[in-house]
Residue, then its C-alpha position, 0 to 999 in steps of 0.5 A: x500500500x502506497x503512502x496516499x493510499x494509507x492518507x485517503x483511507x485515514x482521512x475516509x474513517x476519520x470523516x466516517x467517525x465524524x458524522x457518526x458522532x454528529x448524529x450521536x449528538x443530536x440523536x442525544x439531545x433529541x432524546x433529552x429534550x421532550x418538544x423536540x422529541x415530539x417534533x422529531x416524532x412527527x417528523x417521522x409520522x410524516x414520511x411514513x405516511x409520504x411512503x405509504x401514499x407513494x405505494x397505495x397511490x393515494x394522490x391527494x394525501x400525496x399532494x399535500x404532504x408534498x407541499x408540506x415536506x417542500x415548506x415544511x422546513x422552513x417552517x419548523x425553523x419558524x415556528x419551532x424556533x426556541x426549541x431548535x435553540x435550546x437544542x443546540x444549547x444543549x449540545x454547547x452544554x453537554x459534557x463530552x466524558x459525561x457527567x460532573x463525576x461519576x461516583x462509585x458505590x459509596x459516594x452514590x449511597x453517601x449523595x442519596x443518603x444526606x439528600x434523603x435526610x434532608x428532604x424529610x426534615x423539609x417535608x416535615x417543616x414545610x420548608x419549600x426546596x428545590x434540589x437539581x442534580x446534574x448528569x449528562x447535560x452540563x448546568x454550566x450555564x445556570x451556575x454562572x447565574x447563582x450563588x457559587x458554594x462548590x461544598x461537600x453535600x451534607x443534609x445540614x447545609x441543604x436544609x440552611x440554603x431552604x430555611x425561611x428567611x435565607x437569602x438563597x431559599x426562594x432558588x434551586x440548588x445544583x448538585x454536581x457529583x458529590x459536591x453542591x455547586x451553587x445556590x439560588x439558581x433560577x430555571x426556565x419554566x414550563x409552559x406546558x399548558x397541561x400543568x395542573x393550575x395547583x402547582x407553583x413555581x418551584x414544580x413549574x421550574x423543575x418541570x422546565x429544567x428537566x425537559x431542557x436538560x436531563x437532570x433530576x429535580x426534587x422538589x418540596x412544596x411549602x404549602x403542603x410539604x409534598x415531595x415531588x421529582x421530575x425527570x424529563x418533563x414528567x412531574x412524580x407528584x406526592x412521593x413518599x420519601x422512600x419513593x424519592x430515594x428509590x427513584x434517586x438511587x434507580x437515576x444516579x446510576x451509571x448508564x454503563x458501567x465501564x468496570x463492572x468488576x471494580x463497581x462489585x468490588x466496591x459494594x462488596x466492600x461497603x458491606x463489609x465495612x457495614x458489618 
């Protein structure tokens, strides 16, 4: 094999390697954003029923899906606006190794344990809260916005940040890895008109956050002191907080685990040291 030979074959996988990660990227931030899940949906709806009207003969239905495939582009860009936007913010956003830190067995337990307590000290007060953990999808640009901290996570600290009078208890916390990022973070609402008029604003933004991003949102109401989750603009409404650490620990876990022996070795360890 000659030296451009070599070259031309190199250049061909790279540009190969290139496009498929193009489409991972946005195959994955289709996924983590609901709306354009829904538009990519009905994207697809569209050309299945162009293909069936080819094959049958319909004309009329065929007619019409012409027209609306020729400005159909156009306009999506249109009227789909801020969704195309928050899908390439998304894509600015995402982490390319993944999340902040991936956490091993007894960091997770350790994370979801002062989380747990927590929350049952607030639901208990009826102090409201409002706690966002970060995976995939990088926070970086509501962090910027709030209150850095960067402290270790303790059940403590969490109920200080939402107790009535703090300065900081009306905003979000984010959670990165083991660590608590920031304070008083302000989420984009929801405005999904299928919300229920008795949530307020802490459910209104979690909702917000979790269909932009994929990250996990609890929330506490002040009124009732009902503890919620929303994971992907889908609201769990009125958890028992055994439900809640169920859910936390199902989430934080590892998509795939690239060491699967060293994740056994771990657990075994915690329960040796347990015992």
């Amino acid at each position: 094999m000659t030296t451009d030979l070599i070259l031309n074959t190199i250049k061909k996988i790279i540009d190969i390697a290139f496009v498929w990660l193009l489409f991972y990227f946005i195959l994955k931030n289709i996924r983590n954003n609901v709306k354009m899940t829904l538009l990519f949906k009905g994207i697809i709806f569209v050309l299945i029923i162009r293909v069936i009207s080819n094959v049958f003969g319909l004309v009329t239905i065929g007619l019409m899906l012409e027209f609306v495939i020729m400005w159909g582009p156009l306009a999506l860009i249109i009227i789909f606006q801020p969704e195309i936007r928050t899908a390439l913010e998304q894509i600015g956003r995402t982490q390319l190794l993944g999340r902040h830190k991936t956490l091993t067995v007894g960091e997770r337990e350790q994370v979801v344990s002062e989380i747990v307590n927590s929350i049952e000290y607030l639901k208990k007060s009826k102090i409201g809260a409002l706690i966002v953990i970060e995976r995939d999808v990088s926070l970086r640009e509501y962090i910027k916005k709030s209150k850095k901290m960067y402290a270790n996570i303790s059940s403590e600290l969490l109920v200080s940040v939402f107790f009535p009078n703090n300065p900081l208890h009306d905003g979000g916390v984010i959670i990165q890895g083991d660590k608590i990022t920031s304070a008083g973070a302000v989420f984009p609402t929801s405005i999904d008109m299928k919300i229920g008029k008795r949530l307020g604003t802490r459910h209104r933004a979690a909702l917000g956050i979790s269909e932009e991003t994929d990250c996990v949102a609890i929330i506490v109401s002040e009124e009732t002191g009902r503890v919620s989750v929303a994971i992907g603009g889908e609201l769990s409404y009125n958890l028992t907080v055994d439900d809640m650490k169920n859910i936390l620990i199902e989430e934080l876990q590892p998509k795939k685990e690239l060491f699967p022996e060293i994740e056994l070795e771990d657990e075994k360890t915690e329960g040796d040291k347990n015992e």
